[in-house]
N, C-alpha and C positions, 0 to 999 in steps of 0.2 A: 170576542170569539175565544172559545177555549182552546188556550193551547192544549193541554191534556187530549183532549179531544181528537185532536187535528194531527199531533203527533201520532197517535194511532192509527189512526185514516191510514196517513200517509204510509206508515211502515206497511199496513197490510195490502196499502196500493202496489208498491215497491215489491211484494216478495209475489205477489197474482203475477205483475206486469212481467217483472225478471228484469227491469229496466229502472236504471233513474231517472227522472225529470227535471229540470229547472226549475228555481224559483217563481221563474215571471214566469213559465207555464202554468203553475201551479196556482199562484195567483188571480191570470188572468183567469183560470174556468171557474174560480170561488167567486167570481164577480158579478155572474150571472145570476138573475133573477127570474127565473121561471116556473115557479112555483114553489108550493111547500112541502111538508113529509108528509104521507100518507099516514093511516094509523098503522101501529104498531102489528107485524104476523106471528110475532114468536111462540103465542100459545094457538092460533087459529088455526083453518083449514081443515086437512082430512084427518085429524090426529087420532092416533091410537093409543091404546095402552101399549107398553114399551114391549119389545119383541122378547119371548121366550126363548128362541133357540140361539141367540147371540149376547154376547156380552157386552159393557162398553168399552171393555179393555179391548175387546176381538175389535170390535171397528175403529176404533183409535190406532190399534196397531195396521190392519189394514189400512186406511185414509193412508199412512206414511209408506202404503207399498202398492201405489195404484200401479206405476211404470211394468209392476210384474204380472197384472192383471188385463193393461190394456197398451196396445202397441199399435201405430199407425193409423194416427185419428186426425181429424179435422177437429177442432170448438172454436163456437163463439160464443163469447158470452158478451155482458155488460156491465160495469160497477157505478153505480148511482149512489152520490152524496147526497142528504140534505140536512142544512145547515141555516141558521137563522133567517128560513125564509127563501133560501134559493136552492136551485137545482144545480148538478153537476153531474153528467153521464159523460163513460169513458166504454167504447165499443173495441171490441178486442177479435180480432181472428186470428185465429195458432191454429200451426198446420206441425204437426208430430210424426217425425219417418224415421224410423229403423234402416238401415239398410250394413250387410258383411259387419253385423256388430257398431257401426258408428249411427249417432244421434246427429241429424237435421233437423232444422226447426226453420221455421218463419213466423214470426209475431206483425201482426200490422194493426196500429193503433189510434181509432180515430177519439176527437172532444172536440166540444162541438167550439166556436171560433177560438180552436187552435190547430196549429200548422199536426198534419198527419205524422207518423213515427210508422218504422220499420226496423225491426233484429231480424236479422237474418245470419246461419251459423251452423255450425259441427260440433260435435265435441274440443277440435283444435282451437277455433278462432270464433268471432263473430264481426258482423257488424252493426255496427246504428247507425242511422240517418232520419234527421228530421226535416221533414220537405223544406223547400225555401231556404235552407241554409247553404252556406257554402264550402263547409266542411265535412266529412262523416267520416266515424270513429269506431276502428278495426282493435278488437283489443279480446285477447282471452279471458281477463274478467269476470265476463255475464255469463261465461261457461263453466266456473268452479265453484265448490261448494254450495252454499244456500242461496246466490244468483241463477245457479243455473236453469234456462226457462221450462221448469218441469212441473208437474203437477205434484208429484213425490217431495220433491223438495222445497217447492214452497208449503207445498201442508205440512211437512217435516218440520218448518221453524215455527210458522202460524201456532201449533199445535202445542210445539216445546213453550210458547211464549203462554198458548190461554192457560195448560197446566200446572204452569208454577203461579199466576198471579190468582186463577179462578177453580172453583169448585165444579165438575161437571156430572149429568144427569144424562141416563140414555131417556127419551122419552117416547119415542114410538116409531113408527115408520108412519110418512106422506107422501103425497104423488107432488113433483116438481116438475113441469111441464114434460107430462106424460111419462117419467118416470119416480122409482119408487127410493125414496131419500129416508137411511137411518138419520131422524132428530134426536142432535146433542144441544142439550141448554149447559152452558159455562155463568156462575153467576160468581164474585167478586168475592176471595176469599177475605177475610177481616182485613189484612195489611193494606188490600187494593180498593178496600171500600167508599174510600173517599173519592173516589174516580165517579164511580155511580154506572160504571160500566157494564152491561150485559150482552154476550153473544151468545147466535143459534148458529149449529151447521146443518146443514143434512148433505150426508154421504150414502152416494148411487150403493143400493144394495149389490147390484151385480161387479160393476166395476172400480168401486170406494172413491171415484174420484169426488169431487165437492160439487154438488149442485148449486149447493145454494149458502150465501152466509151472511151475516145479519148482524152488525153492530149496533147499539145503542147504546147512546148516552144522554137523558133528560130528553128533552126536545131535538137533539142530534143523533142523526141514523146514516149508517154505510150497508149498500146491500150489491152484492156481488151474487150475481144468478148464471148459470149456463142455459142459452137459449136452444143451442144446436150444437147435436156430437155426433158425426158420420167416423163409422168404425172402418178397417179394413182399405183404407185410403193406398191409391197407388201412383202417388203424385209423380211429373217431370223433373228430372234433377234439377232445371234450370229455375225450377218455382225457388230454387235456397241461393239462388245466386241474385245479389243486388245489383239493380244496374240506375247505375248512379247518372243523374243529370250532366251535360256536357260542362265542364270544368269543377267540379267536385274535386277539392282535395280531401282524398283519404289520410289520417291521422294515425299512427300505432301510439296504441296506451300499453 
């Protein structure tokens, strides 16, 4: 298995999720065998010639400023590995609330025979808990800097990371389940060539946030889609409050 490969994965998993994982989580979801990679979508689909009235510098720089375009949203999406022959899907629901200036969130994160995960948090604090365990872990952390679980921020480092290693290309607008996605192709500048590495994004025209994103490498492919974005969300406080199984000890990191 390539590492190259997998080190990538992971990081891009790590900065979506907002969350670390374990080893033998990690592990056990690469063990499953459920199929193989689809063919390749990076040049297919609705494609267009590349938009006139926007640059790729304008949606690059937007993508790092979705937080100021969209505010109090539901998504779910999914990120699907495939990797010599097997499957890997990781189902994610994030719930994003504003409220007097402070940031709320809840992340709840299903794979499939592994134990569920849950962040839940403020700008102050957060917490994680992974079902079935007997500890969960309160720590400010996953709320600073390029952890913190936002869309801005993780496309902020995604973006600083594909521009320095890869070459990028506006290539047109497409429809991503039922909305309209500026396509950027990043292809591997001479230093990073030997990776063999290619990604696609498409960023929602109206709200820049990522619809959709596309690693390859050879016969190894990472693809992160948003299935569902309900806007204007007026969640219960209590949805950000974790309530943890009877004897759970909470941890401060």
């Amino acid at each position: 298995m390539d590492r190259k490969f997998i080190t990538v994965v992971l990081t891009a998993v790590l900065l979506m999720l907002g969350a670390c994982t374990s080893e033998e989580g990690a592990d056990s979801s690469m063990d499953q065998d459920t199929g193989g990679m689809p063919e390749k979508t990076a040049s297919s689909g609705n494609q267009a010639e590349a938009s006139e009235d926007i640059s790729k510098e304008a949606v690059l720089e937007n993508a790092s400023e979705v937080d100021q375009q969209l505010e109090n949203y539901y998504l779910e999406s999914k990120m699907t590995t495939y990797m010599d022959g097997r499957t890997d899907e990781t189902l994610t629901r994030e719930w994003f609330y504003w409220k007097d200036g402070e940031l709320y969130f809840r992340k709840e994160i299903e794979r499939a025979d592994a134990p569920d995960q849950y962040i839940v948090g403020n700008d102050q604090h957060s917490m994680l808990y992974t079902e079935g365990e007997d500890t969960a872990v309160r720590t400010a952390n996953l709320v600073s800097g390029a952890s913190l679980p936002s869309p801005s921020e993780a496309m902020k480092g995604r973006l600083s990371s594909y521009r320095m290693s890869h070459d990028s290309k506006l290539v047109g607008k497409e429809a991503v389940n039922g909305r309209t996605g500026h396509h950027l192709v990043f292809t591997p500048k001479e230093e990073a060539r030997e990776s063999g590495t290619t990604m696609d994004l498409w960023i929602d025209a109206e709200h820049w946030l990522t619809l959709k994103e596309v690693l390859d490498q050879g016969d190894r492919r990472m693809v992160y889609e948003v299935g569902t974005l309900v806007e204007g969300i007026e969640p219960a406080m209590d949805l950000f409050r974790l309530d943890l199984p009877e004897g759970v000890e909470v941890i401060d990191q």
